[in-house]
C-alpha positions in Angstrom: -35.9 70.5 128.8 -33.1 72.1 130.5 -33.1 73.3 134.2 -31.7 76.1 135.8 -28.4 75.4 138.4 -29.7 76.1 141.8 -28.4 73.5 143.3 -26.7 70.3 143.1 -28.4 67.7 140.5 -27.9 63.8 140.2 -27.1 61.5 137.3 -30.4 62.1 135.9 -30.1 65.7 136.1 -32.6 66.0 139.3 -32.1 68.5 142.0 -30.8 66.8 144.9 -32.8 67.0 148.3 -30.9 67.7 151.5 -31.8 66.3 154.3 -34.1 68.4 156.7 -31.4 69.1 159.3 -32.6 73.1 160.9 -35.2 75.7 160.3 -34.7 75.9 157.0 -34.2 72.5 155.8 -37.8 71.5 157.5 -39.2 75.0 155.7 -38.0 72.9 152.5 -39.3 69.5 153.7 -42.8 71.6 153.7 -42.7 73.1 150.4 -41.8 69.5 149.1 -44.8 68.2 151.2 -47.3 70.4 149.6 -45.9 70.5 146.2 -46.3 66.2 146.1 -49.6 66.6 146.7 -50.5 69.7 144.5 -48.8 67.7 141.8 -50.7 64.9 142.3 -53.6 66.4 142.4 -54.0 68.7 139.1 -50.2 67.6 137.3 -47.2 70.0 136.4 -49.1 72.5 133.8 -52.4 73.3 136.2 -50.4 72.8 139.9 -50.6 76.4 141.1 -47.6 77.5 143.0 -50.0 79.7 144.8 -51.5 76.5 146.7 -48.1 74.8 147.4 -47.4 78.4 148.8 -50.7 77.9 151.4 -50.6 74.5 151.9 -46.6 75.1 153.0 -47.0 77.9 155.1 -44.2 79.3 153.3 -43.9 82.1 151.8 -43.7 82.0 147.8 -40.1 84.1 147.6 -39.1 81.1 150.3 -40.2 78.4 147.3 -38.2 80.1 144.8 -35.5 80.3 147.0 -35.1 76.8 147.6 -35.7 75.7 144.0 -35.5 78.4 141.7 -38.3 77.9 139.6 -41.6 75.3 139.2 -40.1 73.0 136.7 -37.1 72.6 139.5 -39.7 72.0 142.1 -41.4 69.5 140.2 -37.9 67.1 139.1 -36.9 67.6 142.4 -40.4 66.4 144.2 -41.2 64.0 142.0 -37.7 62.5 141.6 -36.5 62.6 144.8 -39.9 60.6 146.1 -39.6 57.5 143.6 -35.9 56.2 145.0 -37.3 56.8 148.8 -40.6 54.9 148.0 -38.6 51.9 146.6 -35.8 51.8 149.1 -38.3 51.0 151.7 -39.9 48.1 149.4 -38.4 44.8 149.7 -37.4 42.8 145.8 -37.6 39.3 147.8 -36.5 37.4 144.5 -32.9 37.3 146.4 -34.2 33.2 147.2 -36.0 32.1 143.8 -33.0 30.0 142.6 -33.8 27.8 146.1 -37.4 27.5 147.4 -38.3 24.0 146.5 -41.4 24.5 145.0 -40.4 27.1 142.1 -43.9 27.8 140.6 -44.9 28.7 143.9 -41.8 31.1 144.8 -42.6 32.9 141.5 -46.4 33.3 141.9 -45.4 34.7 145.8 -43.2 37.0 144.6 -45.3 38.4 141.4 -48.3 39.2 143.9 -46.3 40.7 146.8 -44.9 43.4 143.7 -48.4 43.3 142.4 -49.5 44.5 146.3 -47.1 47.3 146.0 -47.1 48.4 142.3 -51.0 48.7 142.6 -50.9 50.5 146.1 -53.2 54.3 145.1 -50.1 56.6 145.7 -48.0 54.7 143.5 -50.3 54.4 140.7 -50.9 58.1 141.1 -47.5 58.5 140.9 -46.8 56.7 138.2 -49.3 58.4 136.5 -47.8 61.6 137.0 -44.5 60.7 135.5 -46.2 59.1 132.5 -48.2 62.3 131.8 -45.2 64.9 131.9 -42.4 62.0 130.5 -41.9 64.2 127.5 -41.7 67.3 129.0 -39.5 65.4 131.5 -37.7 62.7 130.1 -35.4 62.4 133.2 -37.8 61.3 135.4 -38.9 58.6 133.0 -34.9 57.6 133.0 -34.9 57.4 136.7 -38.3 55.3 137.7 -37.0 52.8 134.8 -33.5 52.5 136.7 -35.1 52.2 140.2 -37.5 49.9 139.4 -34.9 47.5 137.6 -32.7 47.9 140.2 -35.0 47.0 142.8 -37.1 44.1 141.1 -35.4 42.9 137.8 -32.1 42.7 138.5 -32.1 40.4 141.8 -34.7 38.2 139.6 -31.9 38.3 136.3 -29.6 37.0 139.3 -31.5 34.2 139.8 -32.8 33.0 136.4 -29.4 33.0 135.6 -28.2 30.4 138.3 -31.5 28.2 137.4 -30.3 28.3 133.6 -26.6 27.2 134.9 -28.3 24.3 137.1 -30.2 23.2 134.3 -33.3 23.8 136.5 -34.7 27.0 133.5 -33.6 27.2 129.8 -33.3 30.9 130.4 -29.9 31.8 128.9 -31.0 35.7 127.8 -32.2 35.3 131.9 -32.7 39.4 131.3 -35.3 39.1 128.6 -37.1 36.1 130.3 -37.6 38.2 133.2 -38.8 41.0 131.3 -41.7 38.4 129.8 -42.0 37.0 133.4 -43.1 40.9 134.8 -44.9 41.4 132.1 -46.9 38.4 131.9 -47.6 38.9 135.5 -47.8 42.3 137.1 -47.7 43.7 133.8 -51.7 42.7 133.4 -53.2 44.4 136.2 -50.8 47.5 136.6 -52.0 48.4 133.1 -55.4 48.1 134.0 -55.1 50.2 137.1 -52.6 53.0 135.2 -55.7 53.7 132.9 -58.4 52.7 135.3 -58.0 54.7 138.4 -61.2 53.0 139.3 -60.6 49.4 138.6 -60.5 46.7 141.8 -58.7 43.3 141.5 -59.5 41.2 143.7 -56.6 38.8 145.8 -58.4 35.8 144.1 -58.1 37.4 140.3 -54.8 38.6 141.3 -53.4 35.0 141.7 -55.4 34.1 139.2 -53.9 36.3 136.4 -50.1 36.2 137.9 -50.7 32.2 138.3 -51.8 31.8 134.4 -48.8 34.5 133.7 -45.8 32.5 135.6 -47.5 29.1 134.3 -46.6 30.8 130.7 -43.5 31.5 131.7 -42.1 28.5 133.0 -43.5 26.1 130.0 -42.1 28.3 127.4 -38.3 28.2 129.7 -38.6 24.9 130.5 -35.5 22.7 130.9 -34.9 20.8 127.7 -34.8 16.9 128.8 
């Protein structure tokens, strides 16, 4: 679906948010604000630009103003909160290829992204973007790229230098690490995209990511 110019967009064809820099950049801020958790809260097709409008305290004309129309307001909400909530997260696969105890390293790193992949907002988040990714298709485009860029690649980085030491038999290090998330936060963050209710405890979550790295490393084990 196309969107109107208003605006500047990004790569993935998302309005771009200015930062809130006078009067009416924090006006925007607010509308953005509201329309997150409007969003969140009933999705595109029943989010009632009426509410944003109260919950703002702007007035509607302002909204369409600042971004034209709903559909705008949504790509630009909902994409421009996905690279800010991952910018702040931190990948920590940078030292994989050197902890001494690799098993461990793996399991360590597999529940810290399990901590944040399963925290409510994101989950709601990801939600959201799963329920309007046909209507939408750029947003699913962008939370793939973040999310690679954030946590696979660093991880392809190092699977790679394992293989090359002779330490993994990983040499397709980007498929191995595909198998690797999904064999470890793959499992619950299914669970809790369909279950909003579902609890994992911190001993099932080592448990699961644990059995997941365990398959991981026997079927990439170095060849003697």
């Amino acid at each position: 679906m196309g969107v109107e110019a208003a605006g500047p967009l990004d790569e993935y064809g998302i309005p771009v948010i200015p930062a809130p820099v006078d009067v009416s950049q924090r006006k925007r801020q607010a509308i953005i604000d509201a329309a997150l958790v409007e969003f969140l809260r009933e999705g595109y097709s029943a989010a009632s630009m009426d509410a944003i409008t109260n919950r703002s305290g702007v007035s509607k004309a302002t909204i369409y103003k600042h971004f034209g129309n709903k559909e705008r307001l949504f790509l630009a909400v909902v994409g421009g909160i996905l690279p800010q909530t991952y910018a702040r997260l931190e990948c920590g696969a940078a030292g994989v290829a050197d902890a001494p105890d690799l098993r461990t390293a793996l399991v360590d790193l597999a529940v810290d992204w399990a901590h944040i992949l399963l925290r409510p907002d994101i989950m709601s988040l990801r939600r959201l973007v799963i329920g309007e990714i046909d209507r939408f298709p750029q947003l699913g485009q962008l939370w793939y790229r973040v999310t690679f860029d954030m946590y696979n690649a660093p991880l392809i980085t190092a699977f790679g230098t394992l293989n090359e030491r002779g330490e993994l038999a990983t040499p397709d290090p980007a498929l191995a690490v595909q198998q690797f998330v999904a064999a470890t936060v793959g499992v619950p963050q299914l669970v809790h995209t369909f279950r909003a209710d579902a609890e994992t405890t911190e001993d099932e979550l080592r448990r699961i990511i644990g059995s997941g790295v365990d398959l991981v490393l026997a079927r990439y084990a170095a060849k003697a």
